[in-house]
ROTITI-559745 format. One record per residue (C-alpha): x, y, z; residue in one letter. Coordinates in steps of 0.25 Angstrom, whole numbers, plus 5000, padded with zeros to 4 digits. Each point is the difference from the previous one (the first is absolute). Layout:
N
XYZa ...
END
This chain:
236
516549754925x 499850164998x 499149964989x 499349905004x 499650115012x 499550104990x 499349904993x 499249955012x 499850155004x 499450044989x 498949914999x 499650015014x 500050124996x 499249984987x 499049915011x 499950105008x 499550104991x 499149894992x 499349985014x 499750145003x 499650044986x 499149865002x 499650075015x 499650144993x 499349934989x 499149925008x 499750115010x 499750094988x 498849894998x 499549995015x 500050174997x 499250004988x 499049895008x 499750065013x 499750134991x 498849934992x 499749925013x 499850135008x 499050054988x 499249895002x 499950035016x 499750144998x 498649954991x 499549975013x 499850165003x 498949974987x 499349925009x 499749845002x 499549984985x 501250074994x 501249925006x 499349885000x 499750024985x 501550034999x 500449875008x 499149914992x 500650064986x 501449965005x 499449845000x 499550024986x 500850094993x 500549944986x 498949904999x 499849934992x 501549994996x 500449995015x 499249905009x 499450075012x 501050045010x 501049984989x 500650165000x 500049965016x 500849884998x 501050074991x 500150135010x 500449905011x 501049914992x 500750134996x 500150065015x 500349875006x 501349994989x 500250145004x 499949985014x 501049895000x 501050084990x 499850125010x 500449925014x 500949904993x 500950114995x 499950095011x 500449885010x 501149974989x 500550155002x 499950015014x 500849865002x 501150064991x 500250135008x 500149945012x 501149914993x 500850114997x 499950065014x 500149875007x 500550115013x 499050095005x 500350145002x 500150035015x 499250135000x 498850004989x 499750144994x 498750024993x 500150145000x 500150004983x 498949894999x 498650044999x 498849935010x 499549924988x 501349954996x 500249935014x 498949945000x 499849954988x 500249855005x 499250015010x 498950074991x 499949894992x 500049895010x 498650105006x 499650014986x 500149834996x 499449975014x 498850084996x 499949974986x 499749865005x 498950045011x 499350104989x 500149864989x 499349945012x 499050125003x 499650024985x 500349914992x 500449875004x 499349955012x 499050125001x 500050025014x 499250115006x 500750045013x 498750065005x 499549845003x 499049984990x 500249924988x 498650004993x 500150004985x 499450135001x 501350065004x 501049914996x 499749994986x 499650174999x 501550064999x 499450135003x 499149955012x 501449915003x 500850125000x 499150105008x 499849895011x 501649985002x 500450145001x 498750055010x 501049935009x 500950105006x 501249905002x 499849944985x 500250154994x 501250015009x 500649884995x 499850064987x 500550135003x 501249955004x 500349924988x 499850124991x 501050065011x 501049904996x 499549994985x 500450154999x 501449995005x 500249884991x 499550084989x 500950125003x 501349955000x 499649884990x 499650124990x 501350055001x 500849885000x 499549954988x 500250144993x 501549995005x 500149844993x 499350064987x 501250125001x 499150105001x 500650065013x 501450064993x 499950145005x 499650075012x 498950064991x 499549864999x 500049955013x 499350125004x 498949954991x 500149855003x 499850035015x 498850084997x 499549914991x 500049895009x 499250085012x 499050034990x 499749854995x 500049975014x 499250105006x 499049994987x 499949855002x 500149965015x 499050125001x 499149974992x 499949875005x 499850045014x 498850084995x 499149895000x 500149965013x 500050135007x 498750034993x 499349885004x 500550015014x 499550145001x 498949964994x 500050094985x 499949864994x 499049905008x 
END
């Protein structure tokens, strides 16, 4: 019976590590995309020919060996395997600890967790709620929240862009995500360096914590450039 337990321990135990290695892998992915996406936002300080250029060599890079659109279609297969790997394990985790404290403590001390950390659930149901809105906004559907939906606008991702964040309300929406976008990023940059083991010493912790508030100032800044500037009008 005694080893029965150990054996059934240990690879819940081997699970649980596969899941969060699985977690970090695919988070390290979402990392290394909203870096690149965030390049392609900042060419619209070059101006409307620049980042539409920029958008139109997205649909055609690897022609003639990809079709058009085909590095697009690859791009979004990888991210929606990655975005179900990444929920589906972090739901799988958070089941698990619950099941292990199926007793909630009375009084709940956060005073060693960090803001980022207890939010992270919540950041990431803000971030998945507006990763569908901006699919809508952009990419998908194309609607300009502005109220005209001439092709003149619609299918010009700078014009597109520039029309949605003039609206003050839109640009907040947007601020907030990169709000949450930076927590997530914060304490996600620091777990997935914990999985990997890279956290062993106080030394490297130090330099895991200040890792993640750089990726997640750098990236949820950069981001939030875009908007600011065509709201305050440096970009019109």
């Amino acid at each position: 019976m005694a080893t029965t337990s150990l054996v059934s321990g240990a690879r819940a135990t081997r699970s649980t590590i596969a899941l969060k290695l699985l977690m970090a892998a695919s988070g390290i992915v979402f990392v290394l995309f909203v870096l690149v996406h965030m390049y392609g936002n900042l060419k619209a300080f070059s101006g409307e020919v620049a980042f539409n250029e920029y958008a139109h060599h997205l649909r055609i890079f690897g022609e003639p060996m990809l079709p058009e659109n085909g590095l697009l279609w690859i791009i979004r297969i990888v991210l929606l395997v990655s975005l179900v790997a990444h929920v589906g394990s972090a739901v799988a985790l958070m089941r698990r600890a619950r099941a292990q404290r199926p007793v909630k403590y009375q009084v709940k001390r956060n005073n060693a967790s960090s803001l980022s950390s207890r939010t992270m659930r919540w950041g990431g149901l803000t971030l998945f709620v507006f990763l569908i809105w901006h699919l809508l906004n952009f990419t998908i559907v194309k609607i300009n929240p502005a109220g005209d939906q001439s092709a003149d606008i619609t299918e010009n991702p700078y014009r597109l862009m520039v029309s949605s964040f003039d609206l003050w309300w839109m640009t907040l929406i947007y601020l907030v995500a990169m709000l949450a976008l930076g927590f997530h990023l914060h304490h996600g940059t620091y777990s997935a360096l914990q999985t990997l083991g890279w956290v062993n010493s106080a030394s490297a912790r130090a330099k895991a914590k200040i890792a993640g508030w750089v990726i997640a100032i750098v990236i949820a800044g950069g981001f939030s450039l875009v908007p600011l500037a065509v709201l305050f009008g440096v970009i019109d």
